[in-house]
N, CA, C and O atoms as CSV, one atom per row, in Angstrom:
chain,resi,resn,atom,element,x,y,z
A,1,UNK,N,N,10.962,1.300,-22.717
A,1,UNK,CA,C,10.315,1.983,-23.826
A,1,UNK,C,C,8.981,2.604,-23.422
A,1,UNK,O,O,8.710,3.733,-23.833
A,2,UNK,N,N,8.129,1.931,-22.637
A,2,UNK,CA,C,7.077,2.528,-21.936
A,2,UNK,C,C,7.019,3.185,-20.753
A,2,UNK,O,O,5.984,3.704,-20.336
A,3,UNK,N,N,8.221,3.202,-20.091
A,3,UNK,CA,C,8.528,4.063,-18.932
A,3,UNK,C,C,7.875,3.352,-17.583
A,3,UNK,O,O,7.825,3.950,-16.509
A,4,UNK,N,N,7.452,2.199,-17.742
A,4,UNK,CA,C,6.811,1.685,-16.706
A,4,UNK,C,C,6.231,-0.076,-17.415
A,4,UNK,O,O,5.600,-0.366,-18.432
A,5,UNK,N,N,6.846,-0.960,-16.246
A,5,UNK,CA,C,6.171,-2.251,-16.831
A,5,UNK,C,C,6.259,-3.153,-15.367
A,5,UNK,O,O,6.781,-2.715,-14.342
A,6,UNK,N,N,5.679,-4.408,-15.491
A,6,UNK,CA,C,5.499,-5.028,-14.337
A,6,UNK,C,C,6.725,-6.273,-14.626
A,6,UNK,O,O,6.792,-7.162,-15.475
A,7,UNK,N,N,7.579,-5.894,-13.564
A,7,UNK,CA,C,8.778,-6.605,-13.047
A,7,UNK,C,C,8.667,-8.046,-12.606
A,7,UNK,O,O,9.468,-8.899,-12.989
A,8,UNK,N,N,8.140,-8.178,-12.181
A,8,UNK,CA,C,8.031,-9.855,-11.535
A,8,UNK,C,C,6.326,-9.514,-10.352
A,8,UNK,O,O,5.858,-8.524,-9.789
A,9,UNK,N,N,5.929,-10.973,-10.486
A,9,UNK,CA,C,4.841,-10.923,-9.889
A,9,UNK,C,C,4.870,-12.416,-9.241
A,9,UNK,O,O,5.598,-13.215,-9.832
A,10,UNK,N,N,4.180,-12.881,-8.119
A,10,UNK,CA,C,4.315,-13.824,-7.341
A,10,UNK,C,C,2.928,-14.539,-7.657
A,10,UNK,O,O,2.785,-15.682,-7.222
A,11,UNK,N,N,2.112,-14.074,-8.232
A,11,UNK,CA,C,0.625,-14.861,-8.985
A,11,UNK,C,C,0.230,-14.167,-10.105
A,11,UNK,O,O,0.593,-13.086,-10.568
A,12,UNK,N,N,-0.802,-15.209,-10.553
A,12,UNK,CA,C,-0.994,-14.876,-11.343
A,12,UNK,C,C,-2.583,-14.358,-11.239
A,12,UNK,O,O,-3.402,-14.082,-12.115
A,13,UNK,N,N,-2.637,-14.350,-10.109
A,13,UNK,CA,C,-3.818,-14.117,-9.491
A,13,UNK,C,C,-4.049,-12.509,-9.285
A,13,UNK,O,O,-3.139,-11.898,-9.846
A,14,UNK,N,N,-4.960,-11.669,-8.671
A,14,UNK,CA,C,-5.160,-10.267,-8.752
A,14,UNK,C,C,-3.970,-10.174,-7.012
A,14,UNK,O,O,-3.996,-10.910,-6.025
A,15,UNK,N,N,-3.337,-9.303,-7.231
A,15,UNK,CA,C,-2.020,-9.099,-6.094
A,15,UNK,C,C,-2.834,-8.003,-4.985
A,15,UNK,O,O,-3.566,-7.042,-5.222
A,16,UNK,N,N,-2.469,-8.465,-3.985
A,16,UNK,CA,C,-2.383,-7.448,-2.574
A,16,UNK,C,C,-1.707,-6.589,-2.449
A,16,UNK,O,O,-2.028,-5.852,-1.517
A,17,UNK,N,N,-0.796,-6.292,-3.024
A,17,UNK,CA,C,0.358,-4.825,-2.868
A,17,UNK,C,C,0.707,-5.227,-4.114
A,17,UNK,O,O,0.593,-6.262,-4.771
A,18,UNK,N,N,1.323,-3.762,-4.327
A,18,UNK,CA,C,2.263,-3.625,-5.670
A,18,UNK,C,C,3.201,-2.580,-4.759
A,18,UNK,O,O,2.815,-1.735,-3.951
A,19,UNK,N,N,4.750,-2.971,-5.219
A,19,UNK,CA,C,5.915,-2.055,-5.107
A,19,UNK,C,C,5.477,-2.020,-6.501
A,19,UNK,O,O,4.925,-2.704,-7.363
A,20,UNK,N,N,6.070,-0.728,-6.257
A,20,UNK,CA,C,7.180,0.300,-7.271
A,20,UNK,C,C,8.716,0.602,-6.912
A,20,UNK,O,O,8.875,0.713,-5.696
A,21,UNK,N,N,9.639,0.727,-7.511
A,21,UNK,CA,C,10.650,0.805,-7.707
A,21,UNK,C,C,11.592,1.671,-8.685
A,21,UNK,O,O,11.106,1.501,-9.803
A,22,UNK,N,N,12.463,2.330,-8.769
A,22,UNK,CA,C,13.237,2.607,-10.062
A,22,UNK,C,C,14.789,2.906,-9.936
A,22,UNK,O,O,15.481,3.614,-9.204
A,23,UNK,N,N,14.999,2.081,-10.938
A,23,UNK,CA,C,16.635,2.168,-10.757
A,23,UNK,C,C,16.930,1.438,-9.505
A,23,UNK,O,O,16.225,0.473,-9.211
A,24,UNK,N,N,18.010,1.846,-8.656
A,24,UNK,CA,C,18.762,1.241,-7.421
A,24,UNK,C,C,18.010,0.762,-6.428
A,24,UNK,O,O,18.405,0.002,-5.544
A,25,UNK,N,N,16.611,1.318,-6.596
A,25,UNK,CA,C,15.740,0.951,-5.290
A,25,UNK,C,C,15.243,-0.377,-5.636
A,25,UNK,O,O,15.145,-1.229,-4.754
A,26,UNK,N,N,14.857,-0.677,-7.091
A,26,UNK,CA,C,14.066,-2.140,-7.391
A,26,UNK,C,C,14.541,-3.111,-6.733
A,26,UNK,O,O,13.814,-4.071,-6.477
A,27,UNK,N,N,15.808,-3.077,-6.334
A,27,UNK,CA,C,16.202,-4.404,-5.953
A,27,UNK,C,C,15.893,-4.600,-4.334
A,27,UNK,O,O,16.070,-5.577,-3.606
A,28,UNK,N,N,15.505,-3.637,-4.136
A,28,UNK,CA,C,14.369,-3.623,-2.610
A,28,UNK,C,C,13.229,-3.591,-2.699
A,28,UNK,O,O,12.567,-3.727,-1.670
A,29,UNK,N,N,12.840,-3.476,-3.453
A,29,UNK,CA,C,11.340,-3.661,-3.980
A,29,UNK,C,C,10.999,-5.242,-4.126
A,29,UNK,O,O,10.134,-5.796,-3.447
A,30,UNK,N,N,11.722,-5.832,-5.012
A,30,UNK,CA,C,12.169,-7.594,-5.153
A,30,UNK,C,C,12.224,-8.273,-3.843
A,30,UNK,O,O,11.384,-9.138,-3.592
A,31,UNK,N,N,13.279,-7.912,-2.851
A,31,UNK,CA,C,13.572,-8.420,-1.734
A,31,UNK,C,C,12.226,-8.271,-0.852
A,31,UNK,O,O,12.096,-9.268,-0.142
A,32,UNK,N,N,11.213,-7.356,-0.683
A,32,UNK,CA,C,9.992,-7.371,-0.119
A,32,UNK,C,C,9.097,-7.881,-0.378
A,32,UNK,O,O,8.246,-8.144,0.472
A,33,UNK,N,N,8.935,-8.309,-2.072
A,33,UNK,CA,C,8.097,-8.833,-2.620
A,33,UNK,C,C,8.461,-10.262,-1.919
A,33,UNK,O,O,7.559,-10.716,-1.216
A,34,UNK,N,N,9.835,-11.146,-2.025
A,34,UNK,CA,C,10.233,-12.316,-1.693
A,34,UNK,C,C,10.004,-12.171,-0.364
A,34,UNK,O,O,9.825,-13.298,0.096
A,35,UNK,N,N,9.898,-11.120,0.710
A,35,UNK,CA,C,9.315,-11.840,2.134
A,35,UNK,C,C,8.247,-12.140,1.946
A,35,UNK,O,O,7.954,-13.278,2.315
A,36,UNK,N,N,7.105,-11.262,1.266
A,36,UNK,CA,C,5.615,-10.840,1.749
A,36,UNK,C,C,5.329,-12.375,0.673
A,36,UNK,O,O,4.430,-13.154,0.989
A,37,UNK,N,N,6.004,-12.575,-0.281
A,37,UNK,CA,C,5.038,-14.156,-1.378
A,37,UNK,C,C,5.375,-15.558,0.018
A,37,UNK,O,O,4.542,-16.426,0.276
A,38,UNK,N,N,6.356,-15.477,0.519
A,38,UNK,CA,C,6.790,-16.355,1.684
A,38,UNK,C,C,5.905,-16.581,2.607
A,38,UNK,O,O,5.775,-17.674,3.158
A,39,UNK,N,N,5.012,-15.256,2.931
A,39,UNK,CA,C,3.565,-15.409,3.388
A,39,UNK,C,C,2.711,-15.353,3.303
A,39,UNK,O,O,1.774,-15.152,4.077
A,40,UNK,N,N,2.890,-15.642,1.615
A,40,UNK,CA,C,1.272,-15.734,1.159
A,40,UNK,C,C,0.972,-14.508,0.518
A,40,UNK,O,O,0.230,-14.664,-0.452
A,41,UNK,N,N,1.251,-13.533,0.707
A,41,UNK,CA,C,0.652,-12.480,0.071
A,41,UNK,C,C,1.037,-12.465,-1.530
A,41,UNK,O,O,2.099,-12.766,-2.074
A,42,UNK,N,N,0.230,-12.167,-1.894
A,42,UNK,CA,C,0.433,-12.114,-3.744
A,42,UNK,C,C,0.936,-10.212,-3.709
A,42,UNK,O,O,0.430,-9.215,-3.194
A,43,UNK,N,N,1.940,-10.422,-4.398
A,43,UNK,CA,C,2.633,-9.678,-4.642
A,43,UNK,C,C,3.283,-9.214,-6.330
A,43,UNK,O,O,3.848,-9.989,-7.102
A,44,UNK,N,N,3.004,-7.800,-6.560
A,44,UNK,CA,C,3.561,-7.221,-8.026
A,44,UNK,C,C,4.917,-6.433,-7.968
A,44,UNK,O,O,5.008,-5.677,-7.001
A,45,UNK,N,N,5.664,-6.459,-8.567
A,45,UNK,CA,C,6.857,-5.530,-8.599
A,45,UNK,C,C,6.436,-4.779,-10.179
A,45,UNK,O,O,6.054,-5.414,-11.163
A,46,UNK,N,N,6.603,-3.446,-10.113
A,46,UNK,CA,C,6.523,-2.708,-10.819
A,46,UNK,C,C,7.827,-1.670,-10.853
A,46,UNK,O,O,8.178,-0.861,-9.995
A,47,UNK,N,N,8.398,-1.967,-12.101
A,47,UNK,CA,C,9.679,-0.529,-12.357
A,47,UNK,C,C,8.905,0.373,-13.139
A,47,UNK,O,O,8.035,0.234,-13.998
A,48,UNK,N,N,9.606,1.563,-12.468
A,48,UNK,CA,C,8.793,2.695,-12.870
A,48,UNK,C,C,10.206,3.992,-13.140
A,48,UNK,O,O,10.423,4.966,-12.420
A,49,UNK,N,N,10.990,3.570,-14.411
A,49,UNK,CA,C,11.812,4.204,-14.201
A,49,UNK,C,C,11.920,5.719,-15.030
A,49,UNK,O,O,12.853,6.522,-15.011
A,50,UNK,N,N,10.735,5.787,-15.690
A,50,UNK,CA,C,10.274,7.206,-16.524
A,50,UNK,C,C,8.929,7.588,-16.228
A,50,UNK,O,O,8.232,6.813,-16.884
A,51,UNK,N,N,8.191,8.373,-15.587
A,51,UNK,CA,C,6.932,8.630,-15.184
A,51,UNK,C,C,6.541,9.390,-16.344
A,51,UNK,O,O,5.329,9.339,-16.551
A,52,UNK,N,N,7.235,10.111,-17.200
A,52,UNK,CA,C,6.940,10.885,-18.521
A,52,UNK,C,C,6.470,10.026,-19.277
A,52,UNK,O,O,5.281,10.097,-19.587
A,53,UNK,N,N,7.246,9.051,-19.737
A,53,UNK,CA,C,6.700,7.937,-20.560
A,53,UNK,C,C,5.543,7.067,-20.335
A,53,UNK,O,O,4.508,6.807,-20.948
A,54,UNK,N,N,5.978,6.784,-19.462
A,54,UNK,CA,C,4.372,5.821,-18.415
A,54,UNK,C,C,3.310,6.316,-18.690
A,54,UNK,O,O,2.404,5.644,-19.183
A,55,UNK,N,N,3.151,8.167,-18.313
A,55,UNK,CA,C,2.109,8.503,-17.873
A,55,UNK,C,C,1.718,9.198,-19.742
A,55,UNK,O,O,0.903,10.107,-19.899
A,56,UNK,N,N,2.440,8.577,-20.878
A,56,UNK,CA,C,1.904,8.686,-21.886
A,56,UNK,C,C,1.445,7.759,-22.797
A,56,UNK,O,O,1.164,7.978,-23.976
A,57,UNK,N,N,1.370,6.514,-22.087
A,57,UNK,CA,C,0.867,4.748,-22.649
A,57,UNK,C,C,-0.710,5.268,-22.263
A,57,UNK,O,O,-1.170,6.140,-21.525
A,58,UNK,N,N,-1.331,4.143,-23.264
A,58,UNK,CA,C,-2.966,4.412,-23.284
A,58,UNK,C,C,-2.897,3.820,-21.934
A,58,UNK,O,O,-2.048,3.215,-21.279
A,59,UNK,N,N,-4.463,4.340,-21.718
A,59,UNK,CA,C,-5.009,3.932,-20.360
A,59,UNK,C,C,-5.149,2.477,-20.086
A,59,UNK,O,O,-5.193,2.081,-18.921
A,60,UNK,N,N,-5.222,1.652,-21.102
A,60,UNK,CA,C,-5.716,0.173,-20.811
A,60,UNK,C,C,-3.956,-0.717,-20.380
A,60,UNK,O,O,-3.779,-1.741,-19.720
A,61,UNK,N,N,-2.985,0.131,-21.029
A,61,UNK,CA,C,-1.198,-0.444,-20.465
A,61,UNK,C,C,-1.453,0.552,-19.266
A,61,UNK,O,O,-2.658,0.515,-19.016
A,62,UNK,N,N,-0.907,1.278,-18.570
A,62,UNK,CA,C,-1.155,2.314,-17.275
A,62,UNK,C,C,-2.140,1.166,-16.605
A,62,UNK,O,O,-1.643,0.514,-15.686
A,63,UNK,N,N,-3.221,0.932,-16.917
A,63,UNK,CA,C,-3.677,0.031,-16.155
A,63,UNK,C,C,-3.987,-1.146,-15.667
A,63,UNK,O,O,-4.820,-1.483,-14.826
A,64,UNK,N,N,-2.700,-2.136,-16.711
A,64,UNK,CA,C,-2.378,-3.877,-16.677
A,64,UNK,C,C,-1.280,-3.421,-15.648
A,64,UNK,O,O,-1.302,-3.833,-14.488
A,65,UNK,N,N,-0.286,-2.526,-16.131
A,65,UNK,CA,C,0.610,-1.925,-14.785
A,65,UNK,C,C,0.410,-1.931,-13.336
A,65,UNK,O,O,0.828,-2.619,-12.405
A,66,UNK,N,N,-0.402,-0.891,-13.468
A,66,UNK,CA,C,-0.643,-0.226,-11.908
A,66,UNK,C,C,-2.393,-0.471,-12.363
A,66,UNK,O,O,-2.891,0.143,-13.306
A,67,UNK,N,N,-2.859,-1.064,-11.856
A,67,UNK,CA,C,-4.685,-1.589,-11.929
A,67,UNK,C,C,-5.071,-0.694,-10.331
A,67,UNK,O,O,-4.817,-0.849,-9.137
A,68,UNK,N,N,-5.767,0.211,-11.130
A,68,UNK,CA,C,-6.330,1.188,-10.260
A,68,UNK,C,C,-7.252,0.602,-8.705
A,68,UNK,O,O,-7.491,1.317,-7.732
A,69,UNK,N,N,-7.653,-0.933,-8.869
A,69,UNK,CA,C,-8.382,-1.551,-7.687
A,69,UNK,C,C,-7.072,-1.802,-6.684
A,69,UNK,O,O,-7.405,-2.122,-5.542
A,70,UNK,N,N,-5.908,-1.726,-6.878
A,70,UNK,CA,C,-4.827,-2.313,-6.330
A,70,UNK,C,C,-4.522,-0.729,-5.788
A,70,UNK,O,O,-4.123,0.230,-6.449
A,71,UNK,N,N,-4.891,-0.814,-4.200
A,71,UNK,CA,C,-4.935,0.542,-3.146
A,71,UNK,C,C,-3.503,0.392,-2.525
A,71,UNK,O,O,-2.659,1.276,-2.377
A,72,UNK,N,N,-3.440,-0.732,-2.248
A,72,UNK,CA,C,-2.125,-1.404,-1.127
A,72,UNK,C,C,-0.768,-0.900,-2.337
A,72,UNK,O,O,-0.401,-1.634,-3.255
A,73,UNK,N,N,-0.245,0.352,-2.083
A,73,UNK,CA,C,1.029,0.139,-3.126
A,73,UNK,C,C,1.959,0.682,-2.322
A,73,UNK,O,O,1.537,1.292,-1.339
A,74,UNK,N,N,3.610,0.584,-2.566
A,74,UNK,CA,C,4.605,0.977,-1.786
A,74,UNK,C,C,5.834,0.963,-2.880
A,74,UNK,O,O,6.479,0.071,-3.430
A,75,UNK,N,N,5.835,2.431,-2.919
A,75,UNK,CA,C,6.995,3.650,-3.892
A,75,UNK,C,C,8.314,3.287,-2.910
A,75,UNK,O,O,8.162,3.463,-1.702
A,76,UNK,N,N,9.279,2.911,-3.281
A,76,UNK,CA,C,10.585,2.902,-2.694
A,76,UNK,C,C,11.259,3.884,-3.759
A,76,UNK,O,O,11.098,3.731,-4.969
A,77,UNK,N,N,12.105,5.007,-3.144
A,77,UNK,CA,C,12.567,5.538,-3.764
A,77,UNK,C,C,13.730,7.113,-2.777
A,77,UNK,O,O,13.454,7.926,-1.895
A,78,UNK,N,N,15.234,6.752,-3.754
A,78,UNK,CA,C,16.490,7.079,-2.279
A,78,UNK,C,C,16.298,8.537,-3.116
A,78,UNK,O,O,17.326,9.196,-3.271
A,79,UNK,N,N,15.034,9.073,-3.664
A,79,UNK,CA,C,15.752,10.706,-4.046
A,79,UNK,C,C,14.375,11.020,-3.139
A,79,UNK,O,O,13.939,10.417,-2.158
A,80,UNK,N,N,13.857,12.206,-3.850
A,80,UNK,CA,C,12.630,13.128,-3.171
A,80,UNK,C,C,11.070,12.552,-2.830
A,80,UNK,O,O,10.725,12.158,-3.944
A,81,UNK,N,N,10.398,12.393,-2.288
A,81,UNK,CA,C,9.177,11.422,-2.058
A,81,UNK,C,C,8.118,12.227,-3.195
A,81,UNK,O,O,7.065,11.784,-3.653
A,82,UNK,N,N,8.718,13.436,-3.454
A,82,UNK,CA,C,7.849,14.247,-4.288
A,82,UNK,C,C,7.196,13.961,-5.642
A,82,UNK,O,O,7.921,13.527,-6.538
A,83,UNK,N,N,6.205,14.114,-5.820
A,83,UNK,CA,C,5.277,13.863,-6.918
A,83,UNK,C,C,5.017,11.992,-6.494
A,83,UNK,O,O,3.972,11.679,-7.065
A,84,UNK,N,N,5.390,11.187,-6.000
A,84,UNK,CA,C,5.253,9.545,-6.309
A,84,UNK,C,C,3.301,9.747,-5.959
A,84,UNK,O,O,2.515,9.078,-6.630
A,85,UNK,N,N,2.894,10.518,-5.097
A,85,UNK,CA,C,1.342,10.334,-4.334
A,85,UNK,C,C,0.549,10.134,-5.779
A,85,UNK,O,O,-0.574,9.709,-5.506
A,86,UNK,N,N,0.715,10.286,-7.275
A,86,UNK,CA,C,0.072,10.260,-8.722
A,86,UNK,C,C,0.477,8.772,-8.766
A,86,UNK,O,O,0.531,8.293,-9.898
A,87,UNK,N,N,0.714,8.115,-7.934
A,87,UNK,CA,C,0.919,6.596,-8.354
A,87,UNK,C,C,0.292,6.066,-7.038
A,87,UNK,O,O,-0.764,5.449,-6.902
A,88,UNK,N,N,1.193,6.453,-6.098
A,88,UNK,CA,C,0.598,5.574,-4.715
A,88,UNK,C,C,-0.914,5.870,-4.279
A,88,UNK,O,O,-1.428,5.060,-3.507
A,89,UNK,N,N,-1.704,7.026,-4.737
A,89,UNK,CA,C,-3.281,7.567,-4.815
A,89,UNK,C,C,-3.085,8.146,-3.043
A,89,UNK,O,O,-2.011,8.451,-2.524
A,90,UNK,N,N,-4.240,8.167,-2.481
A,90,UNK,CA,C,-4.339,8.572,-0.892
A,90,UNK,C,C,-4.021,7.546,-0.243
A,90,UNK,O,O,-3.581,7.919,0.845
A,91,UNK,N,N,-4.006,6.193,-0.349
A,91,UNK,CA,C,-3.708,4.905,0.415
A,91,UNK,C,C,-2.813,4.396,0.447
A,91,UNK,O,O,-2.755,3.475,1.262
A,92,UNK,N,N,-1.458,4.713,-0.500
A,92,UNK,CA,C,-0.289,4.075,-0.895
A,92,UNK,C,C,0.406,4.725,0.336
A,92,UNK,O,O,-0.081,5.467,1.189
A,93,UNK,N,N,2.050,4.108,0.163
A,93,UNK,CA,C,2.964,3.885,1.517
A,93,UNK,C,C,4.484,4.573,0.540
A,93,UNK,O,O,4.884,4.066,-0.508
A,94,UNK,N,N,4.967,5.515,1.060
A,94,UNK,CA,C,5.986,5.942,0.638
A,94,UNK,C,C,7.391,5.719,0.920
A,94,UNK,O,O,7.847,6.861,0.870
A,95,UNK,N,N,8.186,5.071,1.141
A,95,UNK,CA,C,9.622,4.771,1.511
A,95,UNK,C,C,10.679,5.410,0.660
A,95,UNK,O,O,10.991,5.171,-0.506
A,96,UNK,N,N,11.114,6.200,1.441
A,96,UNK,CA,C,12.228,7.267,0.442
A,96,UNK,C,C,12.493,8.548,1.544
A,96,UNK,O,O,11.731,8.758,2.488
A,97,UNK,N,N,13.494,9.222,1.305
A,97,UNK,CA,C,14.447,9.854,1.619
A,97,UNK,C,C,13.773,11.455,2.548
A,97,UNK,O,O,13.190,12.437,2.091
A,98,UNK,N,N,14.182,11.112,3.951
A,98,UNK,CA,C,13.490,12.430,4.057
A,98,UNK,C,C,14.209,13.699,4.461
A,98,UNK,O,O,13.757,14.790,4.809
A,99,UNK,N,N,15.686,13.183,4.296
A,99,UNK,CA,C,16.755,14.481,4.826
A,99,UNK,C,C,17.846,14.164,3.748
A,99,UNK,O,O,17.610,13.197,3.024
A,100,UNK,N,N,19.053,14.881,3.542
A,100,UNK,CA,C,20.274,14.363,2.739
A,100,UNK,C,C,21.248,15.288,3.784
A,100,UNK,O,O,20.963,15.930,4.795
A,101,UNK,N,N,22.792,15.011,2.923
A,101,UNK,CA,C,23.586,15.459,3.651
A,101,UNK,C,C,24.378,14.795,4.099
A,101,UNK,O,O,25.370,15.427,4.461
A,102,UNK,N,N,24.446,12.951,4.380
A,102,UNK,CA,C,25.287,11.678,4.917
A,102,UNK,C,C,26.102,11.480,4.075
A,102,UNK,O,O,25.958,12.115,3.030
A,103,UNK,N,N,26.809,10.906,4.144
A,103,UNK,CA,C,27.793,10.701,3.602
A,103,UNK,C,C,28.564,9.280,4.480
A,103,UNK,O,O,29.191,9.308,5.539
A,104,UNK,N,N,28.308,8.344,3.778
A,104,UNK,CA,C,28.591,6.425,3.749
A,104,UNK,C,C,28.421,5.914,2.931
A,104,UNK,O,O,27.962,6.457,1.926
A,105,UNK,N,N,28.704,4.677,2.992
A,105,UNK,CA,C,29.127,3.339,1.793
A,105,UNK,C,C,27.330,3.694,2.111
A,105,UNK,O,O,26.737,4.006,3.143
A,106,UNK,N,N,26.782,3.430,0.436
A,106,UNK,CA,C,25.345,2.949,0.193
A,106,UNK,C,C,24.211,2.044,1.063
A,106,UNK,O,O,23.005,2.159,1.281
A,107,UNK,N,N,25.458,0.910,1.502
A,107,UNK,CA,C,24.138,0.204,2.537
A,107,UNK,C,C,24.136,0.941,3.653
A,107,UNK,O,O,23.104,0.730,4.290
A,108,UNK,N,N,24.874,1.743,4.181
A,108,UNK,CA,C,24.606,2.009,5.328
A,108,UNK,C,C,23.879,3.285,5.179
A,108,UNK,O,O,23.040,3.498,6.055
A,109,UNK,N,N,24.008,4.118,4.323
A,109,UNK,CA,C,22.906,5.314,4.040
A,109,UNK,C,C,21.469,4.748,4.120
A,109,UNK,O,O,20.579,5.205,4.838
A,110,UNK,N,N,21.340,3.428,3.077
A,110,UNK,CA,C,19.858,2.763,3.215
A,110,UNK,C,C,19.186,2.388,4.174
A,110,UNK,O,O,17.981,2.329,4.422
A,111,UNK,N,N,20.366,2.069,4.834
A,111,UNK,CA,C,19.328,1.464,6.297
A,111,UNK,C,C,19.092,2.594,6.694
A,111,UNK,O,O,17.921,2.914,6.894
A,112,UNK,N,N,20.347,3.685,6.960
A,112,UNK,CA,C,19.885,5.358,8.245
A,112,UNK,C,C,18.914,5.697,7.643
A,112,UNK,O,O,18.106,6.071,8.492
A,113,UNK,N,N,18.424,5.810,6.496
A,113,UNK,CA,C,17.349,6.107,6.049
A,113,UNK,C,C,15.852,5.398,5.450
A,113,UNK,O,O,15.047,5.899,4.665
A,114,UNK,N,N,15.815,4.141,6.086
A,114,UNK,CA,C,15.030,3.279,6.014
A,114,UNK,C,C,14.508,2.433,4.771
A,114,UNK,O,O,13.518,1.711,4.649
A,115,UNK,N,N,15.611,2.808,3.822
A,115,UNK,CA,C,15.385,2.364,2.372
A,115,UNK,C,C,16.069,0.620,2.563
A,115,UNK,O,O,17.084,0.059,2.149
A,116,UNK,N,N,14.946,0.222,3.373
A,116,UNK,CA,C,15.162,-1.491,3.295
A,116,UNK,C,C,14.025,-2.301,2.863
A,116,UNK,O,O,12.859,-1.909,2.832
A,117,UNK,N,N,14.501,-3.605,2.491
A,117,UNK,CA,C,13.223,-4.430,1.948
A,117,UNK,C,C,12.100,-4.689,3.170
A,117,UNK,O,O,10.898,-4.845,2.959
A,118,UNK,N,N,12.838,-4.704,4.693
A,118,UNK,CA,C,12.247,-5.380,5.911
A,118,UNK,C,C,11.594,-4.299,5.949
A,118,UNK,O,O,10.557,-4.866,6.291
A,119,UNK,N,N,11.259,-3.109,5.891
A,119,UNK,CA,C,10.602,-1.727,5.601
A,119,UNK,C,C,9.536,-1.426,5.120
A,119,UNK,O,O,8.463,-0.927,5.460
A,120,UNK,N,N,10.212,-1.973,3.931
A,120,UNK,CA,C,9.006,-1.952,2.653
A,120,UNK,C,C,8.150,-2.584,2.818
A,120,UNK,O,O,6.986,-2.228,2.636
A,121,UNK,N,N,8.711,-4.286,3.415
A,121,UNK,CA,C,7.625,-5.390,3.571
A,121,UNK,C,C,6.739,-4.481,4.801
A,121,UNK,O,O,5.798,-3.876,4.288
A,122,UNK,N,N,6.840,-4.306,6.065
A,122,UNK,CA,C,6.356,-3.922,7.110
A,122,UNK,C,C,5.050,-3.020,6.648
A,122,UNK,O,O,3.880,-3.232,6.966
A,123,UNK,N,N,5.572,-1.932,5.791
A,123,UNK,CA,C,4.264,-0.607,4.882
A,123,UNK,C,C,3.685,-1.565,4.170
A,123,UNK,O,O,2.578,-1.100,3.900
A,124,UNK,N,N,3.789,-2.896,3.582
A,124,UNK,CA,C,3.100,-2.756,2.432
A,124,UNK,C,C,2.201,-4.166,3.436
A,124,UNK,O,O,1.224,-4.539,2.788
A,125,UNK,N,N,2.333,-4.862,4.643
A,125,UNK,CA,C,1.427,-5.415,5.341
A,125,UNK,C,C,0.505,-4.549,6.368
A,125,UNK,O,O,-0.547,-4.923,6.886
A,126,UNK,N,N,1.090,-3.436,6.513
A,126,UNK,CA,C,0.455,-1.959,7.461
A,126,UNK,C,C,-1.046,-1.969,6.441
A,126,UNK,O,O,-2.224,-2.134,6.757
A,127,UNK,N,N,-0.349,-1.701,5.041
A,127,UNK,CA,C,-1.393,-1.241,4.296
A,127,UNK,C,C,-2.827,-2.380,3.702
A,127,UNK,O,O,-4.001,-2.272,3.349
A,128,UNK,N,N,-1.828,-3.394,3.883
A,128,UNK,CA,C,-3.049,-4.646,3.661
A,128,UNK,C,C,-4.396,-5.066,4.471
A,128,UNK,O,O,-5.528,-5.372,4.097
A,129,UNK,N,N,-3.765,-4.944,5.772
A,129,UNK,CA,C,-4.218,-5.037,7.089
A,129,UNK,C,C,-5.030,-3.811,7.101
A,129,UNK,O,O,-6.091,-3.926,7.714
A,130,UNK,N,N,-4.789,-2.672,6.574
A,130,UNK,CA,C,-5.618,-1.332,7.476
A,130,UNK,C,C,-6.854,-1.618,5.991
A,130,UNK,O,O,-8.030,-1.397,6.277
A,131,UNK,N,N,-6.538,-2.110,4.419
A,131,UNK,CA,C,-7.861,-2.650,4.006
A,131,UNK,C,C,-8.913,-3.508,4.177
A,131,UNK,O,O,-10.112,-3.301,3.988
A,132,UNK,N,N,-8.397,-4.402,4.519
A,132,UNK,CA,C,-8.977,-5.321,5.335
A,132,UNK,C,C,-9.637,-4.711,7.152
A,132,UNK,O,O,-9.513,-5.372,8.183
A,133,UNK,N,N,-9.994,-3.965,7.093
A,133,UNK,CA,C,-10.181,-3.225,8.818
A,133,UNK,C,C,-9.915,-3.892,9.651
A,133,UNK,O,O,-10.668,-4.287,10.541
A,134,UNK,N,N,-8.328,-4.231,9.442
A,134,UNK,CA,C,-7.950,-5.092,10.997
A,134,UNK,C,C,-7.436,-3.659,11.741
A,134,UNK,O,O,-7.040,-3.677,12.907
């Protein structure tokens, strides 16, 4: 109904990354969240499956969502990477589709095209680490 809400979260504490997700991809979004809480990292899952709607909730929902201090974010998504940078800001990590044209059973398109959770997890500790100036 709001086009955007927070999916599962691993604390209740302020999170180190947030995925995003929508539709078919969330469930890789989930699977990254479950490596990265395994090590500690506090982790948000966010579905984001109407950006029209989302981006017409007052500012104070838009920002229990996606909380603008939260830099570390990672968009999974198997269509166009286009427009997601209004969510991920300059610091976020994009995972999604950068050619078409294959033609295979679904998991195996995901992996040729890197739409995996082991992926996601990898960008969204890239991005933790490069805040932290390691």
């Amino acid at each position: 109904m709001k086009g955007g809400y927070t999916l599962w979260e691993s604390s209740t504490e302020r999170p180190d990354v947030i995925f995003i997700g929508t539709g078919s991809e969330t469930h890789i979004a989930l699977e990254a969240a479950d490596i990265l809480s395994k090590e500690g990292v506090k982790v948000r899952v966010v579905s984001l499956p109407s950006w029209e709607l989302f981006d017409k909730q007052s500012r104070e929902y838009k920002e229990s969502v996606l909380p603008t201090e939260i830099k570390a974010r990672v968009a999974i998504e198997a269509g166009t990477p286009l427009g997601w940078e209004h969510y991920l800001g300059l610091d976020g990590a994009m995972i999604g589709m950068e050619g078409y044209g294959a033609s295979a059973p679904i998991d195996v398109l995901y992996e040729k095209f890197g739409l995996t959770s082991g992926r996601a997890a990898q960008a969204a500790r890239d991005l933790i680490l490069k805040q932290r100036g390691a």
